[in-house]
N, C-alpha and C positions, 0 to 999 in steps of 0.2 A: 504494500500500500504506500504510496504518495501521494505527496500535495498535489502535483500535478492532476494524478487523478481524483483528488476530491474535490480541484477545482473545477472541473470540468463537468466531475456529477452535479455542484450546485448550481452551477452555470446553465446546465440542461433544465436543472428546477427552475430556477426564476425566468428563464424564457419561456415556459409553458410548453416543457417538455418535447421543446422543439430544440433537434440536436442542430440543424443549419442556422437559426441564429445564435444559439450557445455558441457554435464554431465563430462568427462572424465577430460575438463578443471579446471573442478569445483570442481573434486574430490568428485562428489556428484551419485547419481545414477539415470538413465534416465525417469524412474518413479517420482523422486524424482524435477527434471527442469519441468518436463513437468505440475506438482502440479503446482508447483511457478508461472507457467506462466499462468496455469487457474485460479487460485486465484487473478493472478496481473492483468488479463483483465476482470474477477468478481468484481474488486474493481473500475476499471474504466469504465466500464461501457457497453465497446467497442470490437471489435476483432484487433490485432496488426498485426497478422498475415494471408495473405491472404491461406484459404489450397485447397489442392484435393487429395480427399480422405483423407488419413490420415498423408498426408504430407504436409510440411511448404513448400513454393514455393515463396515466398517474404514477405514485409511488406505492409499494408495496410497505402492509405494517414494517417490516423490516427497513425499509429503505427511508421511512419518517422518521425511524429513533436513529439512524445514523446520520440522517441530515444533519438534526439537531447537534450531534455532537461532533462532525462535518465544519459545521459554522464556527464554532467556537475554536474548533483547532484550526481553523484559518486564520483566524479573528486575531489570535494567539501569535501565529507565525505573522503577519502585520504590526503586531504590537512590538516585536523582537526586533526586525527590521527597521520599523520608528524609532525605535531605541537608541538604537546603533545608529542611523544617519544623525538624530539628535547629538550623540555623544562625540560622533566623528566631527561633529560642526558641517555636515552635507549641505550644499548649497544647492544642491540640483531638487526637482521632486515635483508633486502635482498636488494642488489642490483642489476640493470637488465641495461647491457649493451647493444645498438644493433653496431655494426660497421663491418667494411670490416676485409675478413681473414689476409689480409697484415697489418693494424691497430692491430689485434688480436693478432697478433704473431711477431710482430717488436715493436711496442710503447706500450702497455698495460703492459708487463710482469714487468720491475722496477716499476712502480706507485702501480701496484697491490701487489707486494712484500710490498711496503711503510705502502698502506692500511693495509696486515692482520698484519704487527706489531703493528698499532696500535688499530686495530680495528679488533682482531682474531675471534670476534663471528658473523662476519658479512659473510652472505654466497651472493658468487657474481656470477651470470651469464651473462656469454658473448654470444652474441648469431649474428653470424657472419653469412652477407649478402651482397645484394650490396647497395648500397650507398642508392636508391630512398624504397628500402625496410626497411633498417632502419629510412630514415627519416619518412615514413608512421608508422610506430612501435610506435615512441615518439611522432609521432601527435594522432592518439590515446591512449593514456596511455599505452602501451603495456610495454615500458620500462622508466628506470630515467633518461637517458642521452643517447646520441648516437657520437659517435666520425665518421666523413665522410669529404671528402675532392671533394674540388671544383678547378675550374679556376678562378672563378669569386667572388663575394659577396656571401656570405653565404646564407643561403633559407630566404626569409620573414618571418616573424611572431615566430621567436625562439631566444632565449638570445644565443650568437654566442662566445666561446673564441676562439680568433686563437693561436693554439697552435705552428705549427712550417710548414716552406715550403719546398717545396721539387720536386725535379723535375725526369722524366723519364731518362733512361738511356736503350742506346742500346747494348746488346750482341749478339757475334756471336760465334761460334768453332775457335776454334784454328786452323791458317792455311785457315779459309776464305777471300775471295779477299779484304772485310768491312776492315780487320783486321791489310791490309798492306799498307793500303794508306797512304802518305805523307802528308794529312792533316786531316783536323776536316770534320766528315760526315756533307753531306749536304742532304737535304729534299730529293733532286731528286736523292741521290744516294741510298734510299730505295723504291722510285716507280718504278712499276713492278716486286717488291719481294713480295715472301710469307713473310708474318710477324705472328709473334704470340705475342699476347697481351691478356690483360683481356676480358673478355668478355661484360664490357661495351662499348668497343671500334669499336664494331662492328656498334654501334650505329649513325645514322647520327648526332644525337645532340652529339657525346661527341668530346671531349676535343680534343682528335688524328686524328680524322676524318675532323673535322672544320682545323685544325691547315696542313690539308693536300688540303684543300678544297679553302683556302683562297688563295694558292699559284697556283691555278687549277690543281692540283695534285688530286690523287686518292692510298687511303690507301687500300691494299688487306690486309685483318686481314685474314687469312686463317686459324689461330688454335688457340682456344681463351681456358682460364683457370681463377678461379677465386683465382691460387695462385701463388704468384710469384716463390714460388720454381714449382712448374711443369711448368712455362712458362720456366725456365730455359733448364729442363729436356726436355725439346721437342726440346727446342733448342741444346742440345746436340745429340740428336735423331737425329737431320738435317730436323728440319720438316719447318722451317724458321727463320727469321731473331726476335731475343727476344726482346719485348718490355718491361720493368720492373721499376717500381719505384725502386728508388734509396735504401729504406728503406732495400728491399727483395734481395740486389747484394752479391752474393756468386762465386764470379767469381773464377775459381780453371783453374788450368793449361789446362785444355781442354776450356775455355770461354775467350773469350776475351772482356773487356769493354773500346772501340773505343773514341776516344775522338772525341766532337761535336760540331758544330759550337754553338754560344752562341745563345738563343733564339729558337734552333731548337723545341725545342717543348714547349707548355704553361706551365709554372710552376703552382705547384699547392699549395693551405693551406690543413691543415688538422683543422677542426673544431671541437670544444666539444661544442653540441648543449644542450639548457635546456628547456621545454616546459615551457613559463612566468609564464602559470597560475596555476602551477605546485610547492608545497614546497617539495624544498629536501631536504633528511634527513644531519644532518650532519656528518655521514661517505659517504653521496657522494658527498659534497662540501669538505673534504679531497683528495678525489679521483681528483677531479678538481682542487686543489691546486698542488698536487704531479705531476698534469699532464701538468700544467702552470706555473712551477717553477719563469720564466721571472716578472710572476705578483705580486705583493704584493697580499697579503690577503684582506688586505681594501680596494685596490682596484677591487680586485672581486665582495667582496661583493657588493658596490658601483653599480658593471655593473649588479649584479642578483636584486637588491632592484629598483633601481632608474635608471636604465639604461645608464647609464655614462659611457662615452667610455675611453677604456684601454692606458695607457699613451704608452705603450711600443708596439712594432710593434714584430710580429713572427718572433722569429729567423729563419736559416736554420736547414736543419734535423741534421746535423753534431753535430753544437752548442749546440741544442735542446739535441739532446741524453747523450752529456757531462752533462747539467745541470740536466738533470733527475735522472742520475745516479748517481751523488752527493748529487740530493736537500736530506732533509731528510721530513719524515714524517709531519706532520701537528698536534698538540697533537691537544685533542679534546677542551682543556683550551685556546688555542689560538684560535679554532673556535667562542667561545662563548665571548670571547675577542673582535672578528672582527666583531660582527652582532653591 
């Protein structure tokens, strides 16, 4: 048994039992996985995979309990590796972002400026979704960190920084009836309108819908986007009333941003999540530093080792974006300084 082939067997899991894109994943050839994997169940003794015909179609009881512990021995051999490039001071390596397109394209661009001064050999992939698709990414290793934003507590079982808060904001066109009221919108004066919002908002569990539900109100999301500039653009369109984090506001002489009663909608954090059992390299605890300017070093480190919670509380988005663009860079002698 090898690594090689237990990566190959997990590789064939997570593409849906399909051995031609595991291959494709793997940058290997489909002759070449499908070796690996007779070899790996020649060595144990067992079949992993239930087939018909010549196709995989699930895993066998067997081949579930070995996944599980499949993972973690790779997880394991990763962590060794980290190890080592950290201790050797490696300057070469990848890192793998998963977060929202509004995180992608509002909060990432100064941090990652920050990163490649210091750290120009480092090749970084962003890989933008929605929020429960990244958190599933960094729960299986798929990425090093994941940046996603809540109403509540952060998810279980992940090292949590809160980075900064931030809350929705309503648009309308210019010349909308929203636009000339005498005071701050109120909840009931958006039901029975088309609204357009992200596309998790369609959702009964999110954030918009609860916050519409608790007042026995009913949110119509009629035109959902997963980026704040086209929820704009539709809103210009006149397709409904725009619902948009505050991050994504490009309000230009055709948009108008209403002012709102306080608490109208949940305020949200946005989180930089780290799998516990996970060592990260140290250009992506840079990346976390440039991204939590608020916190000291030591005390990060602190909350990634020992789990000790952060003295300082999330600024708002405003504060936040000031300090970011100020903080500077992280050299990699101050990282090795702070472990």
């Amino acid at each position: 048994m090898t690594l090689t082939q237990l990566r190959s067997f997990i590789a064939i899991v997570d593409c849906g039992h399909n051995v031609t894109l595991a291959a494709q994943r793997l940058h290997a050839t489909q002759s070449g996985v499908s070796k690996q994997l007779a070899q790996l169940e020649a060595a144990l003794g067992m079949t992993l995979f239930v087939r018909r015909a010549r196709a995989l179609t699930g895993l066998t009881e067997a081949g579930a309990q070995v996944l599980a512990h499949a993972r973690r021995l790779l997880a394991e051999s990763a962590n060794i590796q980290a190890l080592s490039d950290n201790l050797r001071r490696e300057r070469h390596g990848v890192l793998r972002i998963a977060t929202t397109h509004t995180q992608a394209r509002h909060a990432l661009p100064p941090a990652l400026q920050a990163l490649e001064r210091e750290w120009p050999e480092v090749a970084v992939h962003v890989v933008p979704g929605e929020d429960s698709d990244g958190l599933q990414a960094l729960i299986d290793g798929h990425v090093d960190l994941a940046l996603l934003s809540g109403t509540g507590a952060p998810p279980a079982g992940c090292i949590a920084v809160p980075l900064y808060r931030w809350r929705r904001r309503v648009v309308v066109p210019a010349g909308h009836p929203l636009s000339q009221l005498q005071r701050p919108l109120r909840l009931d004066d958006l039901t029975g309108r088309r609204l357009v919002s992200y596309a998790s908002s369609q959702l009964a569990s999110s954030s918009l819908q609860r916050a519409f539900a608790q007042r026995g109100l009913q949110a119509d999301v009629a035109v959902t986007a997963r980026d704040g500039d086209l929820i704009q653009a539709y809103t210009r369109a006149g397709l409904g009333i725009g619902i948009v984090a505050e991050m994504a506001l490009d309000p230009r002489d055709d948009l108008v941003v209403p002012p709102i009663e306080p608490d109208l909608l949940p305020s949200c954090t946005t989180w930089l999540l780290l799998h516990p059992a996970r060592v990260l390299r140290d250009f992506g605890f840079a990346l976390l530093a440039a991204l939590a300017p608020q916190h000291a070093v030591v005390d990060l480190r602190r909350l990634i080792a020992d789990d000790q919670p952060l003295p300082e509380p999330a600024p708002d988005w405003q504060a936040w974006r000031v300090a970011t663009r100020i903080a500077r860079p992280v050299a990699s002698t101050a990282i090795a300084t702070a472990r």
